[in-house]
C-alpha positions as CSV (number, residue, x, y, z in Angstrom):
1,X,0.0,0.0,0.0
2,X,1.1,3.2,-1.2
3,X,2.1,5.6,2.0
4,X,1.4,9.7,0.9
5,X,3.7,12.0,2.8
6,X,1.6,15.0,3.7
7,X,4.1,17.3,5.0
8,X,5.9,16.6,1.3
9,X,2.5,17.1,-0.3
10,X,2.1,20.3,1.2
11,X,5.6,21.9,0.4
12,X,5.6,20.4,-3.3
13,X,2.0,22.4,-3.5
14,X,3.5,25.7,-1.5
15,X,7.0,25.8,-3.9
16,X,4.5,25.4,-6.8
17,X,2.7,28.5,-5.6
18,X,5.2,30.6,-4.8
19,X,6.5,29.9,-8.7
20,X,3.8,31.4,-9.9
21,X,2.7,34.1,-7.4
22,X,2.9,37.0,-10.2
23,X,-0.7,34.9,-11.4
24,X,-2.0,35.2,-7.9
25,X,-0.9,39.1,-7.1
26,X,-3.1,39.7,-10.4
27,X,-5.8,38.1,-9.0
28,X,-6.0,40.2,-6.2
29,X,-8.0,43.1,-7.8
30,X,-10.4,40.4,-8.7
31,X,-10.7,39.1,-4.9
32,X,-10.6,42.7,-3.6
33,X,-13.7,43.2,-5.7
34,X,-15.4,40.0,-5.3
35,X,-15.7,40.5,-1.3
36,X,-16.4,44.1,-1.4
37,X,-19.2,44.0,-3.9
38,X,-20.6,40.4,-3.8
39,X,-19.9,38.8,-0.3
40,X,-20.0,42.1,1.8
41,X,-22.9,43.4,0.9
42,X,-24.9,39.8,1.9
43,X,-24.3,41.4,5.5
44,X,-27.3,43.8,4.7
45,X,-29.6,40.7,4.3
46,X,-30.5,41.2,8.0
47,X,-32.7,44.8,6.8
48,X,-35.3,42.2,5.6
49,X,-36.0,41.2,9.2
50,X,-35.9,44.3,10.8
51,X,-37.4,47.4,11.0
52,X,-34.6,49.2,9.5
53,X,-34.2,52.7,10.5
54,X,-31.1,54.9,9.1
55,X,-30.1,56.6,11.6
56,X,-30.1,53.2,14.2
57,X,-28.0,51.3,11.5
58,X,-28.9,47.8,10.7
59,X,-27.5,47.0,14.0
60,X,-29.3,49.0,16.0
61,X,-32.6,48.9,14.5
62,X,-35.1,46.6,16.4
63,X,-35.9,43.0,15.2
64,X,-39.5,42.7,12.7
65,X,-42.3,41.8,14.9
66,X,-43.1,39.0,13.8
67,X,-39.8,38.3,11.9
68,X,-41.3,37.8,8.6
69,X,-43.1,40.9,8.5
70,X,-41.8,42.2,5.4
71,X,-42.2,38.6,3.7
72,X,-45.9,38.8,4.4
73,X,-46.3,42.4,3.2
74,X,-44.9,41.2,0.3
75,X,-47.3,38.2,-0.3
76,X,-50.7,40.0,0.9
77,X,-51.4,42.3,-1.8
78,X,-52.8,41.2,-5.2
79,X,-50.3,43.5,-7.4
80,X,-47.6,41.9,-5.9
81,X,-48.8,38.3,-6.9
82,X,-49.3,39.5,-10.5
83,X,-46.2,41.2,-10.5
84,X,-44.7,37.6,-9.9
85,X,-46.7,36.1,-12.6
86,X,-45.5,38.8,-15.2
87,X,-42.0,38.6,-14.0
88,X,-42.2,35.1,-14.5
89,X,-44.1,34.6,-18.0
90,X,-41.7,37.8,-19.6
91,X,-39.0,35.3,-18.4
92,X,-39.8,32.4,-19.6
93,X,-41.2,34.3,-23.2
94,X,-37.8,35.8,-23.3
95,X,-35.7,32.1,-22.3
96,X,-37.8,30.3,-25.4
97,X,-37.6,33.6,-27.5
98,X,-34.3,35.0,-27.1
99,X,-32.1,32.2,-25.8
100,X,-31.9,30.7,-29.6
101,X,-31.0,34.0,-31.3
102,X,-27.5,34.6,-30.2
103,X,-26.8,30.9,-31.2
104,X,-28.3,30.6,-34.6
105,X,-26.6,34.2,-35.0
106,X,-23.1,32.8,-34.2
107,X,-23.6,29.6,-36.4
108,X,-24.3,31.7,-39.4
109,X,-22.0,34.6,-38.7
110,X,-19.1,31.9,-38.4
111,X,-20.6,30.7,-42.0
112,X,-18.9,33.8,-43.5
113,X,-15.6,33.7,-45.2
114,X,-14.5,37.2,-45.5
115,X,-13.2,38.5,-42.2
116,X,-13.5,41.8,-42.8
117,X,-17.3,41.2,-43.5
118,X,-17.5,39.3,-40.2
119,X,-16.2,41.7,-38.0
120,X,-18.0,44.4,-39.5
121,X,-21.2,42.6,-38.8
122,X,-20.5,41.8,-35.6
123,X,-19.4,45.3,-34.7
124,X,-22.9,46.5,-35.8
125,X,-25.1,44.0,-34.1
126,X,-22.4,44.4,-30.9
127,X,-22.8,48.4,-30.6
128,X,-27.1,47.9,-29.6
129,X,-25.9,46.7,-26.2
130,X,-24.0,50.1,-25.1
131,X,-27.2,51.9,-25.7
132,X,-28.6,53.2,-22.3
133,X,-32.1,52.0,-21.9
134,X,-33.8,55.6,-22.2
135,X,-32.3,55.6,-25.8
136,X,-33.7,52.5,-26.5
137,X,-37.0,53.0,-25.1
138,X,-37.0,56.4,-26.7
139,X,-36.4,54.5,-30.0
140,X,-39.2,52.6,-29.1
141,X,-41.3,55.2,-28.6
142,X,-40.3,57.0,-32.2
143,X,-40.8,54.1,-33.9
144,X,-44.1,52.4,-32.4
145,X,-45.8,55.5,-30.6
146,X,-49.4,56.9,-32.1
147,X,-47.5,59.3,-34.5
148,X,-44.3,56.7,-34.9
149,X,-42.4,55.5,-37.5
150,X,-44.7,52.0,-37.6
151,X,-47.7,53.6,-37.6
152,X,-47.2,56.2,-39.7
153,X,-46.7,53.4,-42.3
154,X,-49.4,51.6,-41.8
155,X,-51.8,54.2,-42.3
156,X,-50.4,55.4,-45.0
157,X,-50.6,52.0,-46.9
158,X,-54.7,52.0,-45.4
159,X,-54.2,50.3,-42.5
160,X,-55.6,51.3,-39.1
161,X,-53.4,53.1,-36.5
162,X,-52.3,51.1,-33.3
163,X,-51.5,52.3,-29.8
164,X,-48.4,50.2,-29.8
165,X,-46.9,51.8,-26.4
166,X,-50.6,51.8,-24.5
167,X,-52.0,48.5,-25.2
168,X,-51.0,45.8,-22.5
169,X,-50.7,42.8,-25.3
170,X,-47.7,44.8,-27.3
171,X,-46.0,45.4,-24.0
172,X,-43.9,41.6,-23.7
173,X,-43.5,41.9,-27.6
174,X,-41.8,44.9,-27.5
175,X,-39.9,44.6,-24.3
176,X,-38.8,41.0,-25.6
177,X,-38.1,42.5,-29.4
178,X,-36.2,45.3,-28.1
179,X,-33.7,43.3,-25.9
180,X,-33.3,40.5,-28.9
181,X,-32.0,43.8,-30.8
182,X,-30.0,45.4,-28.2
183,X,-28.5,41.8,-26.8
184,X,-28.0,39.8,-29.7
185,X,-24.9,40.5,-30.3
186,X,-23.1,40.3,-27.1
187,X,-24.7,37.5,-26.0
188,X,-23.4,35.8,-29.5
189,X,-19.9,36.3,-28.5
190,X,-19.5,33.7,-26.1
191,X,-20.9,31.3,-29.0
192,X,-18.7,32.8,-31.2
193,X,-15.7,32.0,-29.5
194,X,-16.7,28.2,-28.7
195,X,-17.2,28.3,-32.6
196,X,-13.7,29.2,-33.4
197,X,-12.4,26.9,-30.9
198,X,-13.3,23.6,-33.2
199,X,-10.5,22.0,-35.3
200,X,-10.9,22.6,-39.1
201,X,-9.7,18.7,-39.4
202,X,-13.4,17.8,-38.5
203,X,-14.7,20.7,-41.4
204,X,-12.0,19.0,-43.8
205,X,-13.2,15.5,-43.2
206,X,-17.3,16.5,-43.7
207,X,-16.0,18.4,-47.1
208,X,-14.3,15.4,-48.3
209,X,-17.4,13.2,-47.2
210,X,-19.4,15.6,-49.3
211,X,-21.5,17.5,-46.4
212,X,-22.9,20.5,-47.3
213,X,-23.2,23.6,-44.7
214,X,-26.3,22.5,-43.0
215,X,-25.0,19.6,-42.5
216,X,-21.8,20.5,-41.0
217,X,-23.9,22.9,-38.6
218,X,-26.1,20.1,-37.9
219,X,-23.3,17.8,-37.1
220,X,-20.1,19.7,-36.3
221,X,-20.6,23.2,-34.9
222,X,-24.0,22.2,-32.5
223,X,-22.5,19.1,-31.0
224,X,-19.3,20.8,-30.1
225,X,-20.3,23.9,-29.1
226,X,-23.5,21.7,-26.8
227,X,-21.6,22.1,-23.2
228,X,-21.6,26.1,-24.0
229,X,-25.2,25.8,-25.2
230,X,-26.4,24.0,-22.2
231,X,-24.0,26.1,-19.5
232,X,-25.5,29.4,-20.8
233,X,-29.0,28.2,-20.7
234,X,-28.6,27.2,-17.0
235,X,-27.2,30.7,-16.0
236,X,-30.4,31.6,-17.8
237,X,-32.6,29.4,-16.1
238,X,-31.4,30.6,-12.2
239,X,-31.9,34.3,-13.1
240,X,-35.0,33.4,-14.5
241,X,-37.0,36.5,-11.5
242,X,-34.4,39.1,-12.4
243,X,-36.0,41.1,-14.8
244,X,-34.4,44.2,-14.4
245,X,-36.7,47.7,-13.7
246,X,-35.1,50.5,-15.9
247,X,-36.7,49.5,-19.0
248,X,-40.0,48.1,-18.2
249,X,-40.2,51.4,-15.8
250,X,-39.8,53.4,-18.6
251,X,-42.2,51.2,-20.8
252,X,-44.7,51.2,-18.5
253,X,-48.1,53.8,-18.3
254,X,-51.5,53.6,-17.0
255,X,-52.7,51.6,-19.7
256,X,-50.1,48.7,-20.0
257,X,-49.4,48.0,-15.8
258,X,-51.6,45.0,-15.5
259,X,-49.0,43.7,-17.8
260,X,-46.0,45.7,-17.1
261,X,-45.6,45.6,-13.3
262,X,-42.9,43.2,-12.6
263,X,-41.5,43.0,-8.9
264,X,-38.5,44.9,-9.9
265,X,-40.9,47.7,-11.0
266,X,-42.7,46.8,-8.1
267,X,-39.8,46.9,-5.4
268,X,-38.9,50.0,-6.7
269,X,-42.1,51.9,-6.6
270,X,-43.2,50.6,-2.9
271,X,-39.6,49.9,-1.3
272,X,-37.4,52.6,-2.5
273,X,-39.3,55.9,-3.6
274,X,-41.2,55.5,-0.7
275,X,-37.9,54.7,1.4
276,X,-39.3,51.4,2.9
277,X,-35.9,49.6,2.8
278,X,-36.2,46.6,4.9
279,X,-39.8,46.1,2.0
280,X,-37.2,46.3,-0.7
281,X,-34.6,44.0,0.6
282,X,-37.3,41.3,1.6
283,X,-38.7,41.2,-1.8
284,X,-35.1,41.3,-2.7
285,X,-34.1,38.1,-0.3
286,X,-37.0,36.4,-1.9
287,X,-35.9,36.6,-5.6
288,X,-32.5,35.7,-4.5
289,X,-34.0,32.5,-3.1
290,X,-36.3,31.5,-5.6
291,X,-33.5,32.4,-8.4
292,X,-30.7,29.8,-6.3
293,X,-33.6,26.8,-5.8
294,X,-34.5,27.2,-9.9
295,X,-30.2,26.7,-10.5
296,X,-29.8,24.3,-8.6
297,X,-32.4,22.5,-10.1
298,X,-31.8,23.0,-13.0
299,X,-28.1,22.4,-12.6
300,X,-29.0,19.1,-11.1
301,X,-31.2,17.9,-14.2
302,X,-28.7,18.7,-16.9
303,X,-26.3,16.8,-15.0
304,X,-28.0,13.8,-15.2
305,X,-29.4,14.4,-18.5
306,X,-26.2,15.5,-20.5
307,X,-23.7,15.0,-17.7
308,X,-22.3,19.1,-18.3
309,X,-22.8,21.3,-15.1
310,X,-21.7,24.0,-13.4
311,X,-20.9,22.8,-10.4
């Protein structure tokens, strides 16, 4: 039976690290950041279960009575149960809707030969995504309001004029439509690089077996870029209640909120205008919740299914 030396374990790993401890001083900033933006802020969790006051400090301000105070605030009131079912159904339009986009748009982008072509492309379809969302919303607005763009069109060919912006069933449509535009081509990249990261032996071998390009989509570039396909889609999955505010805030009027208030619009309104913090971290706690329990699940199932994971 083989005998392992620890003590000459742990010096072989310690003179290995201190090789290569230029890698792990430039990992530092990355730490720094981690713990300061990601793990400290967790400390504020507490807010949820008190009633936080400012000038007490989170420590000083008295304990919820009862604890879940906040959580049942939350839960009593019929907008905030339709803001949950919008926040989930926009999700799930957008995960069958705009998952595939970025991925058929990398297959055929990586179909062109010309480079130049190619990078010009995916500059263009790139540049949407640095767009604040009051640009793109006032695009919106230009193109699909009363007097827009759209409509202007449509009457003009006889049609009849529609209230794009006001009616609730345009709302997901454009909200969806708008981030496919602005998105696309960002969320391609990843795709994109998987894409380039497959051996032209296996594009050399389908040529001289006589495959055509759909075939060597179908059969080359899908199968080896799968593991990306199915790690992005589970990243997708767990954020599934984070539907961020800004633009659906900006979307949204009196005529379109039975569609439009999600419970980031929602949180917003009740727990920050209105300064009720320890609201606005509850509802906040929730979505964290929810959004780990879905990726873990879903983490869990393509395991078994495909055996690719994150963790």
């Amino acid at each position: 039976m083989k005998v392992v030396n620890k003590s000459g374990l742990f010096k072989t790993n310690v003179k290995k690290t201190l090789k290569a401890w230029q890698l792990y001083v430039l990992l530092i900033p990355a730490l720094l950041w981690a713990v300061i933006f990601a793990y400290y802020p967790m400390y504020g969790v507490v807010i949820a279960f008190k009633d936080y006051k400012i000038r007490a400090g989170i420590l000083g301000s008295p304990w919820a009575d009862p604890i879940l105070k906040y959580f049942q605030q939350f839960f009593s009131t019929s907008i905030a149960l339709n803001a949950i079912k919008n926040t989930i159904v926009i999700s799930l339009e957008s995960l069958v809707i705009a998952f595939p986009i970025p991925i058929i748009f990398a297959l055929l982008l990586n179909q062109i030969q010309g480079n130049r072509i190619k990078k010009t492309i995916q500059t263009i379809s790139y540049a949407p995504y640095f767009m604040s969302n009051v640009v793109v919303v006032s695009i919106i607005s230009v193109f699909f309001a009363a007097n827009g763009v759209v409509n202007n069109l449509v009457t003009s060919a006889g049609g009849k004029e529609t209230l794009f912006t006001s009616l609730p069933e345009w709302f997901r449509t454009l909200f969806i439509g708008s981030n496919i535009w602005q998105t696309m081509g960002f969320n391609a990249v990843i795709f994109i690089a998987a894409l380039t990261a497959i051996s032209p032996d296996y594009y050399e071998a389908a040529t001289i077996d006589g495959a055509s390009r759909f075939q060597r989509i179908l059969y080359i570039d899908i199968p080896m870029i799968l593991p990306t396909i199915i790690l992005m889609l589970i990243l997708q999955i767990g954020n599934i209640m984070n539907v961020g505010y800004e633009k659906a805030y900006l979307m949204q009027n009196g005529s379109n909120t039975i569609v439009s208030e999600l419970i980031s619009t929602y949180v917003y309104k009740v727990g920050l205008q209105t300064a009720q913090y320890s609201f606005a971290t509850a509802v906040g706690l929730f979505n964290s919740v929810v959004n780990f329990i879905i990726l873990v699940t879903a983490n869990f199932i393509a395991k078994k299914v495909s055996d690719i994971s994150i963790f």
